[in-house]
C-alpha positions as CSV (number, residue, x, y, z in Angstrom):
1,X,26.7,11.8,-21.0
2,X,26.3,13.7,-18.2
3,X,23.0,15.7,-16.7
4,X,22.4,18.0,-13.9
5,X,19.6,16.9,-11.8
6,X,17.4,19.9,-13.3
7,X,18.1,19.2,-16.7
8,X,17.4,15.1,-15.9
9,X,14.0,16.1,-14.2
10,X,12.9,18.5,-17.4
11,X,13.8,15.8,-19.7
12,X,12.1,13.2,-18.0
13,X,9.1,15.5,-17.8
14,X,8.9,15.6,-21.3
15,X,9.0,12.6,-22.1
16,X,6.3,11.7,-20.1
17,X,4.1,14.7,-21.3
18,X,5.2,15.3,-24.8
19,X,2.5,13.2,-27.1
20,X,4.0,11.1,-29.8
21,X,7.6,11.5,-29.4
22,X,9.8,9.6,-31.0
23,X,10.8,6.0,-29.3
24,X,14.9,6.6,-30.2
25,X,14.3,10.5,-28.8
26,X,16.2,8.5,-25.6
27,X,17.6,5.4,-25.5
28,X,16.1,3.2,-23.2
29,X,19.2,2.2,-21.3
30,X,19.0,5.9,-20.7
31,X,15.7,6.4,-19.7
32,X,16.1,4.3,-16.3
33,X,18.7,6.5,-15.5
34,X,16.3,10.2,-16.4
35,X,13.9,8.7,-13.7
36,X,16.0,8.1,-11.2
37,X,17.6,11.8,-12.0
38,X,14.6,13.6,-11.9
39,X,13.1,11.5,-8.9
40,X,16.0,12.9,-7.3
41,X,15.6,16.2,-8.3
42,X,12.3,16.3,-7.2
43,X,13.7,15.0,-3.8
44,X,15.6,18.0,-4.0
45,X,13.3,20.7,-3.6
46,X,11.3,19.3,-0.8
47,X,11.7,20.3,2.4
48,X,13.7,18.1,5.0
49,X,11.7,15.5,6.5
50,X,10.5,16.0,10.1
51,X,11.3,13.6,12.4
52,X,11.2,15.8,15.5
53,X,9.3,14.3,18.3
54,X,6.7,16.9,17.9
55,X,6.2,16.1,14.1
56,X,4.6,12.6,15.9
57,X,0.7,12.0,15.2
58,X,-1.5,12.2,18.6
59,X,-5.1,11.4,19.2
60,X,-8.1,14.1,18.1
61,X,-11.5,14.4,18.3
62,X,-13.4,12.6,15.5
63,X,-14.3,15.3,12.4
64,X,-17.6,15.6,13.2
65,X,-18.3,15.0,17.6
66,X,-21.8,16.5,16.6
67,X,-23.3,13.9,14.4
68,X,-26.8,12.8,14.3
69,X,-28.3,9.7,12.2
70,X,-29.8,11.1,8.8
71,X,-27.3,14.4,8.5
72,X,-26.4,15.3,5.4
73,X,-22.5,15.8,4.5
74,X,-23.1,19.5,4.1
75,X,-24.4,20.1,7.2
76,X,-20.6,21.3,8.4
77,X,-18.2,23.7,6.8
78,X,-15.7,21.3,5.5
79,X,-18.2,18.7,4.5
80,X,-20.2,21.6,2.2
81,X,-16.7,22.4,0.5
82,X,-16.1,18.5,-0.3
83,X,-19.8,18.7,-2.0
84,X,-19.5,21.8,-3.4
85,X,-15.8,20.4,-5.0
86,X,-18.2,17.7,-6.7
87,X,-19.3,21.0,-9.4
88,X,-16.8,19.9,-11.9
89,X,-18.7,16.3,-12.5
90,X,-16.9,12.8,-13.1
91,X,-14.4,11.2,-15.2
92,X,-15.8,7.6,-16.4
93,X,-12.9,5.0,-17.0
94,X,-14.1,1.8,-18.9
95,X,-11.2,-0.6,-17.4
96,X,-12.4,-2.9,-20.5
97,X,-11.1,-0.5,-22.7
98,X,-8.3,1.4,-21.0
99,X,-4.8,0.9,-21.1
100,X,-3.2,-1.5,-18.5
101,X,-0.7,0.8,-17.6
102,X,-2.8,3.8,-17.1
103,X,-5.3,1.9,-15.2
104,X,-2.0,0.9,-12.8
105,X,-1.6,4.2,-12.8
106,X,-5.2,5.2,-11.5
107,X,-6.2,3.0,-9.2
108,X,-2.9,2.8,-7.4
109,X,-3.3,6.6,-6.8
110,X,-7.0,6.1,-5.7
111,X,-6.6,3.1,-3.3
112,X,-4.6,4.9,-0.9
113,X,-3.2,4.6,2.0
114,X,-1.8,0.7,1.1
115,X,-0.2,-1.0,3.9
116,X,3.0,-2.6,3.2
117,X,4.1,-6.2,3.2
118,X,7.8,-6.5,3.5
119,X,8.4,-10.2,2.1
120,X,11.0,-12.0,3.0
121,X,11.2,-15.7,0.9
122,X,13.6,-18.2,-0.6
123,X,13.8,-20.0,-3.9
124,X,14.6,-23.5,-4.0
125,X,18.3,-23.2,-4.5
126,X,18.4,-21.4,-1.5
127,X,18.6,-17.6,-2.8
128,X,17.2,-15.0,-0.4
129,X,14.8,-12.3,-1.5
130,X,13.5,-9.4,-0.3
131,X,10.4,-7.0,-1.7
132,X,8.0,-4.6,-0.7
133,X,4.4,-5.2,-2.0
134,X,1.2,-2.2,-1.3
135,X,-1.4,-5.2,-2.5
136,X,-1.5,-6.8,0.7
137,X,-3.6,-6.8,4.3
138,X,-5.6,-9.2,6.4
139,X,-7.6,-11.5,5.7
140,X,-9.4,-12.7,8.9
141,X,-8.4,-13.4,12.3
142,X,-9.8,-17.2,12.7
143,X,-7.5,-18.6,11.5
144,X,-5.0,-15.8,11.0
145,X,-4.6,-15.1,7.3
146,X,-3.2,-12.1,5.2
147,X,-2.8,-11.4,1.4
148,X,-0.4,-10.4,-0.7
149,X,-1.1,-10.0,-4.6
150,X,2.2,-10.4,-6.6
151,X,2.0,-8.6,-10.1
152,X,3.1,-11.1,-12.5
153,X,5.3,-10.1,-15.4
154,X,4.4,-11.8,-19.2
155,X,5.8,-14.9,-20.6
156,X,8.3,-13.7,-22.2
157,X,9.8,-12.0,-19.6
158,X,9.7,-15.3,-17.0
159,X,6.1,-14.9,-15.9
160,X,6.0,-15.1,-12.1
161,X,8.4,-12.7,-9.9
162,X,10.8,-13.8,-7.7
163,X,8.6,-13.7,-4.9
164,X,5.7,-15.4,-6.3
165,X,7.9,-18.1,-7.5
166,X,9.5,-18.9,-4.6
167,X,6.4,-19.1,-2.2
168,X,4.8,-21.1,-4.7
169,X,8.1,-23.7,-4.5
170,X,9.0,-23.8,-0.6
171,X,5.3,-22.9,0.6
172,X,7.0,-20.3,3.5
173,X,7.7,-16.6,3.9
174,X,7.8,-13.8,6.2
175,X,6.0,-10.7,6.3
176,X,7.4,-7.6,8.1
177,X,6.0,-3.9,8.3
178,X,8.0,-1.1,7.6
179,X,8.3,1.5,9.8
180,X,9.7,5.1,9.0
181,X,13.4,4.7,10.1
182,X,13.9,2.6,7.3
183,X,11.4,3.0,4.7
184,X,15.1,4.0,2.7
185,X,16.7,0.7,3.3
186,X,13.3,-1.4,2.5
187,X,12.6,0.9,-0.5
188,X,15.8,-0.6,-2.2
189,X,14.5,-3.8,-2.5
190,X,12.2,-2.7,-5.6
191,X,15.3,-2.9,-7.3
192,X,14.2,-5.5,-10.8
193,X,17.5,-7.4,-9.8
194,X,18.3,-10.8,-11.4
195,X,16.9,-13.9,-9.6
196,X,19.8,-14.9,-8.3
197,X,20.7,-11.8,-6.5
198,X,19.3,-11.0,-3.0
199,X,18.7,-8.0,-1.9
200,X,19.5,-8.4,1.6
201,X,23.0,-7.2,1.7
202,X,21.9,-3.7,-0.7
203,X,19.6,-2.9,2.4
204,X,21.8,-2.9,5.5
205,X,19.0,-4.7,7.6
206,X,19.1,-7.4,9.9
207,X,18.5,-11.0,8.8
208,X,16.5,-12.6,12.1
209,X,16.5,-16.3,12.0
210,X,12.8,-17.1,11.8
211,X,11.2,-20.1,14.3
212,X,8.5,-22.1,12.1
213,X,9.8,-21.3,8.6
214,X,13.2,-20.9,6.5
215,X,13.5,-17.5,5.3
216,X,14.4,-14.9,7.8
217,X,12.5,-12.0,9.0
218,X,13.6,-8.1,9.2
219,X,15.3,-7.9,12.2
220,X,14.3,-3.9,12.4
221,X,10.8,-4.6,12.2
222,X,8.5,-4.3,15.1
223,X,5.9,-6.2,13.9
224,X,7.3,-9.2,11.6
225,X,4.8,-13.1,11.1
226,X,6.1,-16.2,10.0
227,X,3.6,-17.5,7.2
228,X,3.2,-20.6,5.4
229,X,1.5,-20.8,2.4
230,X,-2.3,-21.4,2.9
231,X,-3.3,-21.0,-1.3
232,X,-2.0,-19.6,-4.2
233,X,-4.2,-18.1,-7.0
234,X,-3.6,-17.1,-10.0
235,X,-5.2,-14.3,-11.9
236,X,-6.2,-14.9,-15.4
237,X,-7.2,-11.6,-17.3
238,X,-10.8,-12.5,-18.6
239,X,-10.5,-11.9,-22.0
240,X,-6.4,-12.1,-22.7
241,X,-6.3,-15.8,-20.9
242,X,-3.1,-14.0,-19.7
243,X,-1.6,-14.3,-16.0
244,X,-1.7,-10.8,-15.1
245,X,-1.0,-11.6,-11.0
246,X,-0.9,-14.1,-8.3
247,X,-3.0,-13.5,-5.5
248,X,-1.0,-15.5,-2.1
249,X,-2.7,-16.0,1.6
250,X,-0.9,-16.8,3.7
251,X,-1.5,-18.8,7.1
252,X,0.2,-16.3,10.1
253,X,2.2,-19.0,12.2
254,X,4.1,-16.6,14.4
255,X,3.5,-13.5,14.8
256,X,6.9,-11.1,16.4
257,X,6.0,-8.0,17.7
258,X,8.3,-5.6,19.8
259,X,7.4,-4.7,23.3
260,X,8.5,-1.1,22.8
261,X,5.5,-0.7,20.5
262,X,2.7,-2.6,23.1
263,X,0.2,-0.3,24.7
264,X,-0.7,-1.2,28.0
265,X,-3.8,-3.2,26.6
266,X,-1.0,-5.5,24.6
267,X,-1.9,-4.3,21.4
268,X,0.2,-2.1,19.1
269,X,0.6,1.8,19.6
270,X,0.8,3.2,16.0
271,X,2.5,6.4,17.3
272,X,5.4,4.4,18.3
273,X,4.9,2.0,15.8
274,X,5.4,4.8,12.9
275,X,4.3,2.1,10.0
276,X,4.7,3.6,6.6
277,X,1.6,3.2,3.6
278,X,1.8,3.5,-0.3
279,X,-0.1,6.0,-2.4
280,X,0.2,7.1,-5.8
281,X,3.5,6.7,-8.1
282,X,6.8,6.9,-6.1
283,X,5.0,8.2,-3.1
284,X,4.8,7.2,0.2
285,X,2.8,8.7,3.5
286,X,3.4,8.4,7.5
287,X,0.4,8.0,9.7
288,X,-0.8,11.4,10.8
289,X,-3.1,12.6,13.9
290,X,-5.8,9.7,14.5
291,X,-9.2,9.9,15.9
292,X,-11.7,7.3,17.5
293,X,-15.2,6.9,16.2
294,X,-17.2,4.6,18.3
295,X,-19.4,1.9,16.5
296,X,-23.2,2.3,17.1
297,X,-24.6,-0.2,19.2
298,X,-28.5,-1.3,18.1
299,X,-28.7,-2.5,22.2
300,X,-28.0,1.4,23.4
301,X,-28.8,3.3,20.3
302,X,-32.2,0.5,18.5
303,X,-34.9,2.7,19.8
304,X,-33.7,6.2,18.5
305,X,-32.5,4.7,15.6
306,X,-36.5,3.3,15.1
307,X,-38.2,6.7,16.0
308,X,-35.4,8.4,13.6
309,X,-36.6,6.0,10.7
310,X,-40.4,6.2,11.4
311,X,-40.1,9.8,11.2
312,X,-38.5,9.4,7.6
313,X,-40.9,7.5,6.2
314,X,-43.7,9.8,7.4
315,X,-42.0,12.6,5.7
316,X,-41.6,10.3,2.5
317,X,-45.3,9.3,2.6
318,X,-46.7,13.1,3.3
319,X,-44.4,14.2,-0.2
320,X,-45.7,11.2,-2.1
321,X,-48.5,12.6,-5.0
């Protein structure tokens, strides 16, 4: 059977629109197939992607250089429109009661932008994997930990992924950050291959022997740390009793970052870094234009803060009754 990439991307639409359609409408060896059609298709009619030097982020000013303590969020332009957009009220999800799959849905649209752990591990046979995970940052600094949370699929289906499995068993693993030149090679790696297939060779990507642990780090990353595990925790859905996810932190051993990316203060330059995030469904986002927004000090800025807060209660005790 054969389907143009329009025809794949309308079917596909449907049957993700269309209300109780039948199960047998499409096979489901077929339906794997539709997605990755119409994903394409919608590839299609995007523009190119720019990666001119002048598509690079730079530094702005911050949103709002006038600020003052106490001003309301419609006090600018844009900030009255983002208020204003607020007219059409709220949706309410009751996560006790909604579907698992929509709620995926949901909040990994709403928790956006995810950075991205590249894991590299081994099982205990020696197989080498390779995933991409958007549940993932640091932890703390002292001592150096970061998190990963590995969804976990059900009992019937094996239980832990690959990943989860194997840090669990060899207690080591590497965690790499993608960067924009190959967000395509890395993205491969979602593949639901067998466990014993690596995904290494489908990626093209360097395999960098690793100092302090066994599996290998991405060669192409700039900014790559050897882990060992520190805890692994698994999630047990409240009222189910099922293992819905395991939630890993890992201890940073080594940390590999690549002088190209260093600013002169030794710490990295995301506009030469170009790290990728997650957001909703099959998307992903590059960093855009940054700005800096200095922390308030209670040493330089305690005493108009104080006369700023005296004056508001004043104005709350002359409009008490």
């Amino acid at each position: 059977m054969f389907l143009s990439r329009t025809t794949a991307s309308q079917v596909f639409r449907t049957l993700r629109t269309t209300p109780n359609l039948p199960a047998t409408a499409v096979t489901p060896r077929l339906q794997p197939q539709l997605r990755t059609m119409a994903n394409n298709a919608s590839a299609a009619e995007l523009p190119a992607f720019d990666s001119d030097s002048a598509a690079k982020p730079k530094y702005t000013e911050a949103p709002n250089v006038g600020f003052v303590y106490g001003q309301k969020v419609e006090a600018t332009s844009d900030g009255k429109n983002w208020v204003e957009s607020a007219k059409d009220g709220w949706k309410i999800i009751d996560t006790s009661t909604e579907e698992p799959g929509k709620l995926y849905t949901l909040m990994i649209s709403g928790i956006v932008p995810r950075p991205i752990a590249f894991v590299s591990s081994l099982s205990e046979d020696g197989t080498e994997n390779l995933a991409p995970f958007s549940w993932f940052n640091q932890v703390t600094h002292n001592p150096p930990l970061i998190s990963v949370s590995v969804a976990a699929r059900p009992i019937s289906q094996g239980g832990d992924k690959d990943t989860a499995r194997n840090i669990k068993a060899t207690k080591e693993f590497t965690v790499n950050i993608i960067s924009e030149p190959f967000v395509e090679n890395a993205n491969v790696t979602s593949l639901d291959s067998p466990p014993n297939v690596s995904e290494w060779p489908l990626t093209g990507l360097t395999k960098e022997p690793s100092l302090r642990v066994k599996p290998a780090r991405v060669g192409e990353s700039a900014f790559s740390m050897e882990c060992e595990l520190f805890q692994a925790i698994d999630i047990i859905h409240p009222t189910s009793g099922e293992h819905t996810a395991t939630l890993v932190l890992g201890l940073v051993k080594l940390i590999h970052v690549r002088n190209d990316v260093l600013n002169e203060r030794g710490v990295v330059d995301f506009t030469k870094f170009r790290p990728v995030g997650r957001l909703g469904d099959i998307s992903y986002a590059r960093v855009g234009d940054a700005y800096r927004l200095t922390r308030p000090s209670w040493k330089l800025e305690g005493e108009k803060i104080s006369e700023f807060l005296k004056d508001v209660e004043k104005q709350a005790g002359g409009a008490a009754p």
